[in-house]
C-alpha positions as CSV (number, residue, x, y, z in Angstrom):
1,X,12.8,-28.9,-0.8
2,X,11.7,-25.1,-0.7
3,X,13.9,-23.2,1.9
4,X,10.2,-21.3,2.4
5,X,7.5,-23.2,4.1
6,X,4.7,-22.7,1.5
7,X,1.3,-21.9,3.0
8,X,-2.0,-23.3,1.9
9,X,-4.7,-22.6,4.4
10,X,-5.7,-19.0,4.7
11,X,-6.6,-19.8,8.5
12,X,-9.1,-17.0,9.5
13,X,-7.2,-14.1,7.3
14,X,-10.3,-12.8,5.0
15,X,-7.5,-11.3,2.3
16,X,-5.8,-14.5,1.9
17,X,-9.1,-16.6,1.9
18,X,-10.4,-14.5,-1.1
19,X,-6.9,-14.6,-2.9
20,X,-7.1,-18.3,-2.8
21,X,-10.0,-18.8,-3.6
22,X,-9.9,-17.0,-6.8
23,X,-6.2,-18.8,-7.7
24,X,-8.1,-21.8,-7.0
25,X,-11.3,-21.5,-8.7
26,X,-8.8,-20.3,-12.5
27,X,-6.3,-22.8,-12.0
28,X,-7.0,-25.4,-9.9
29,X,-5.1,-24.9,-7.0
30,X,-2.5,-22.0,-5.7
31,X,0.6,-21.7,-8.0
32,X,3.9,-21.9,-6.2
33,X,4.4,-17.9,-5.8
34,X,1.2,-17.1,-4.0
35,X,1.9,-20.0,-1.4
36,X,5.6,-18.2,-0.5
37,X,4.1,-14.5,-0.4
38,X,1.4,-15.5,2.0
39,X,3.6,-14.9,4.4
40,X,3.1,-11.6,4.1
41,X,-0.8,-11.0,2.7
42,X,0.2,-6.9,1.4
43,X,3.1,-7.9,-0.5
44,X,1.0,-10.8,-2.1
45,X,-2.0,-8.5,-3.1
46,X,0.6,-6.1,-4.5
47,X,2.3,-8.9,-6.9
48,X,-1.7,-9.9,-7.6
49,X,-2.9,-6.0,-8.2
50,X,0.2,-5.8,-10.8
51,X,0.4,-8.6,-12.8
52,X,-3.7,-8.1,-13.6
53,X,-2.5,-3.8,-14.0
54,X,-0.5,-5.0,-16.4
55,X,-2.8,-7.2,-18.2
56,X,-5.6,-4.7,-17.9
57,X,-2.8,-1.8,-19.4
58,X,-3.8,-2.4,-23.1
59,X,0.2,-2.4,-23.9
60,X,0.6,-6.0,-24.3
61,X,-1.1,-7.6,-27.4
62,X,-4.4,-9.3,-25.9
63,X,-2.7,-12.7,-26.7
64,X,0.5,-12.3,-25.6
65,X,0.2,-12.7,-22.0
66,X,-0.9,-16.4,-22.3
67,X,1.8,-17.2,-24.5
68,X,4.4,-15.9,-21.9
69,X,2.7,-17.6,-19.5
70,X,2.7,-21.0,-21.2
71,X,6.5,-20.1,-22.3
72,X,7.4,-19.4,-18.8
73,X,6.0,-22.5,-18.2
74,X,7.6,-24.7,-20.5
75,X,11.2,-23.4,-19.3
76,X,10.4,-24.2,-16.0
77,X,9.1,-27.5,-16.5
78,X,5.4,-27.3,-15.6
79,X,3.0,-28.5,-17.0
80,X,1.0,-25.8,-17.0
């Protein structure tokens, strides 16, 4: 059981609304992090704006990021 309640309807907050909808629409439904940082909509367009800084940086190998992904994945037991 997750000590955080986990949030899934935007309500009426625009930010979270477009958020979801965009985790929604490229996987299928909001992964576990976004639900516990809606709490607070800033920090979870922060965590948003640098994960894709990153990807957009050019530093990583343009595969790589996937394959963490789906590594991160496999060690937590997702099926992702």
């Amino acid at each position: 059981m997750p000590r955080v309640r986990e949030i899934e309807d935007a309500g009426n907050h625009a930010t979270l609304q477009a958020l979801f909808d965009k985790e929604r629409a490229a996987f299928g439904d909001l992964l576990n992090p976004t639900k516990v940082m809606a709490h607070c909509p800033p920090i979870l367009e922060a965590a948003k704006a640098l994960g894709a800084s990153i990807e957009r940086s050019g530093q990583l190998p343009k595969d790589l990021p996937a394959l963490v992904y789906l590594r991160v994945a496999t060690i937590n037991g997702c099926p992702f």
